[in-house]
C-alpha positions as CSV (number, residue, x, y, z in Angstrom):
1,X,0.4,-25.5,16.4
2,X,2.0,-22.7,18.7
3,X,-0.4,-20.2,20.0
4,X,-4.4,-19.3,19.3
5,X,-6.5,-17.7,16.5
6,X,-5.1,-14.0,17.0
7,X,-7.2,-11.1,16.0
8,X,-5.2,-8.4,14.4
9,X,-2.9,-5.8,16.1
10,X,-4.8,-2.9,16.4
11,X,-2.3,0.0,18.3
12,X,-4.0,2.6,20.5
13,X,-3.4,6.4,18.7
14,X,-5.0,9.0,20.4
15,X,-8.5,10.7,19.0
16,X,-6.9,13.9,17.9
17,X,-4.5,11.6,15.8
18,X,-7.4,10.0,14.3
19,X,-9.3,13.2,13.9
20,X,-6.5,15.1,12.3
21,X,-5.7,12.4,9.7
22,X,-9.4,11.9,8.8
23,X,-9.7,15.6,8.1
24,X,-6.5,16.0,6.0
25,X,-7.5,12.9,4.0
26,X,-10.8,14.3,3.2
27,X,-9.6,17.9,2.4
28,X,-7.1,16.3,0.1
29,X,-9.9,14.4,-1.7
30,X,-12.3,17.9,-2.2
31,X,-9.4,19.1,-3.3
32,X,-8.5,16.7,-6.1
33,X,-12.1,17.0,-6.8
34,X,-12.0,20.9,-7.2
35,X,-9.1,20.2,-9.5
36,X,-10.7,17.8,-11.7
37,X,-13.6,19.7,-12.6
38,X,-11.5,22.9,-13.2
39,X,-8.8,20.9,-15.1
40,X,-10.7,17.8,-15.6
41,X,-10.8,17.7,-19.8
42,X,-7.6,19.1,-20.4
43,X,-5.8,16.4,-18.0
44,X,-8.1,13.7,-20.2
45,X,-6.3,15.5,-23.1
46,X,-10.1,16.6,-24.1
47,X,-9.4,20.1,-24.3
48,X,-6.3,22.2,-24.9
49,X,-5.2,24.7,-22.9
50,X,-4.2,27.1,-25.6
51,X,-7.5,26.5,-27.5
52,X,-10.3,29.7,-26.3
């Protein structure tokens, strides 16, 4: 066969890249957590939102 065991491509992004997308992922996922235990039941259909 044509060529060697190849690893895969990894591409070189700078740190700040890297950073930035780490900390946007992770304040997306706090946020969807904030959401779901504010909003949690009634998006499970446990609890109206009309109902006091």
């Amino acid at each position: 066969m044509a060529g060697g065991p190849g690893g895969p491509i990894r591409p070189h992004v700078p740190g700040i890249y890297r950073f930035t997308a780490t900390a946007l992922g992770a304040s997306m996922w706090f946020f969807l957590m904030y959401r779901a235990k504010k909003d949690g039941p009634v998006l499970l259909g446990w609890k109206h939102p009309w109902d006091h």
